[in-house]
KEMI-931971 format. One record per residue: residue in three letters; x, y, z of N, C-alpha, C in turn; residue number from 1. Coordinates in steps of 0.05 Angstrom, whole numbers. Layout:
N
REC;res;n.u;n.v;n.w;ca.u;ca.v;ca.w;c.u;c.v;c.w;n
REC;ALA;X;Y;Z;X;Y;Z;X;Y;Z;NUM
...
// end
This chain:
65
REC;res;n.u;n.v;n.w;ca.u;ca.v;ca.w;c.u;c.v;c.w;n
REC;UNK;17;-24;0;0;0;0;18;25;0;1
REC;UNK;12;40;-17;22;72;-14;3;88;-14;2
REC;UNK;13;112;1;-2;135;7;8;162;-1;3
REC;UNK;-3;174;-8;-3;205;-15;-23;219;-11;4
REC;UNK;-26;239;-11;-35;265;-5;-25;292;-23;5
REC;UNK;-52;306;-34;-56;332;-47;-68;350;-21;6
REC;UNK;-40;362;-17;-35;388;0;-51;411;-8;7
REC;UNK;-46;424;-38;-69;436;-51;-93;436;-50;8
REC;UNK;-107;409;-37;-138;417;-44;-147;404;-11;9
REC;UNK;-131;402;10;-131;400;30;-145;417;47;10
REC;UNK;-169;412;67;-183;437;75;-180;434;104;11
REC;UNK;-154;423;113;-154;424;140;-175;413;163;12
REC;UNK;-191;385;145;-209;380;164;-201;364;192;13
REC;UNK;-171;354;187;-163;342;208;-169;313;207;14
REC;UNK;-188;297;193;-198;274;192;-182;249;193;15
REC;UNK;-165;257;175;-145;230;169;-124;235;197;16
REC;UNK;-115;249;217;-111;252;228;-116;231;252;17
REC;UNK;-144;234;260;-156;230;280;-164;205;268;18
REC;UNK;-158;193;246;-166;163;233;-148;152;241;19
REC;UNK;-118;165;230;-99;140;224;-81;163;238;20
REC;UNK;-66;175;261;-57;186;271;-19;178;270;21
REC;UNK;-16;157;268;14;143;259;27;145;236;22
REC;UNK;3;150;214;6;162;184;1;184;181;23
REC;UNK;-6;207;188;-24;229;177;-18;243;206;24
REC;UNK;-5;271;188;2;287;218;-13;313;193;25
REC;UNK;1;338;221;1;363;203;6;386;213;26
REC;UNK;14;395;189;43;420;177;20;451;203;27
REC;UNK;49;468;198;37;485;217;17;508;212;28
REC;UNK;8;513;183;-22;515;178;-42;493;178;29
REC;UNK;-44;471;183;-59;450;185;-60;436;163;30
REC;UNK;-49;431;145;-57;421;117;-36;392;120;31
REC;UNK;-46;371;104;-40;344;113;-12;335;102;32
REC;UNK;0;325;124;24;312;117;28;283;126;33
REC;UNK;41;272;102;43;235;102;65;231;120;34
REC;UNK;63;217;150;82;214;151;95;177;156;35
REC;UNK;79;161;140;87;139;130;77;128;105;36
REC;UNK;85;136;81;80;135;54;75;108;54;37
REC;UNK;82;88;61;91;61;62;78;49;83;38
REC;UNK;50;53;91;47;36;123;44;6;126;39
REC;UNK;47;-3;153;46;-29;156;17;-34;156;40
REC;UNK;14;-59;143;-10;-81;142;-35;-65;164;41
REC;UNK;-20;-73;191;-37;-62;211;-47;-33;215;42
REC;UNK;-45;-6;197;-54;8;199;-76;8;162;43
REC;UNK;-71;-13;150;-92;-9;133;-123;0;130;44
REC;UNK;-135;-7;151;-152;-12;157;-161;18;161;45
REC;UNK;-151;46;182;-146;69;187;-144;79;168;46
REC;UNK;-126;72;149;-113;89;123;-129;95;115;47
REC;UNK;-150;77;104;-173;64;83;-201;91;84;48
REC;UNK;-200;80;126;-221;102;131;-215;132;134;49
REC;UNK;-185;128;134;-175;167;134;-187;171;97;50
REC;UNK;-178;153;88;-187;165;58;-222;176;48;51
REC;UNK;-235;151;57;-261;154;50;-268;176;68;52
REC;UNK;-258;175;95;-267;215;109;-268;229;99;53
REC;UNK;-245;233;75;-228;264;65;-256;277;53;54
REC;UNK;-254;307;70;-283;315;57;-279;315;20;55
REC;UNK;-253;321;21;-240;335;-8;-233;313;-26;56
REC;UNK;-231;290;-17;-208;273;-30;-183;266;-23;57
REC;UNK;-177;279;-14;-142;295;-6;-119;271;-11;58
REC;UNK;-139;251;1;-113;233;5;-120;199;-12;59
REC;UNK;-100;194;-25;-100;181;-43;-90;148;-24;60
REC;UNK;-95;133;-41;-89;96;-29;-83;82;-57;61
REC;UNK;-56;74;-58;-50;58;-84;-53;29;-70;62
REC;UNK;-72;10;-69;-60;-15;-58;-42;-35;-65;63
REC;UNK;-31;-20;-97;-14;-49;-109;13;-29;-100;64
REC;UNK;14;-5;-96;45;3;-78;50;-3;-63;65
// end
């Protein structure tokens, strides 16, 4: 699984945050930062639902990365 995130269209909801908190921090205007591009198995599950939260989209899930 890989993860990314579009900083650009990021509205600071905090969501993926408070989903998956081990992956997903954030920068000091609030806007989302990856901070395990690469997560283990055991936070899939978080990842998945930080994504489907994103009011915007924001954050992307490749599962064959």
């Amino acid at each position: 699984m890989r993860v990314t995130a579009d900083r650009a269209t990021c509205t600071v909801s905090s969501l993926c945050v408070y989903r998956a908190p081990e992956v997903f921090d954030q920068d000091d205007e609030g806007h989302v930062v990856v901070l395990l591009p690469e997560p283990p198995d055991a936070s899939r599950a978080a990842v998945l639902d930080a994504a489907r939260s994103c009011p915007t989209r924001s954050i992307h899930v490749d599962e064959e990365g």
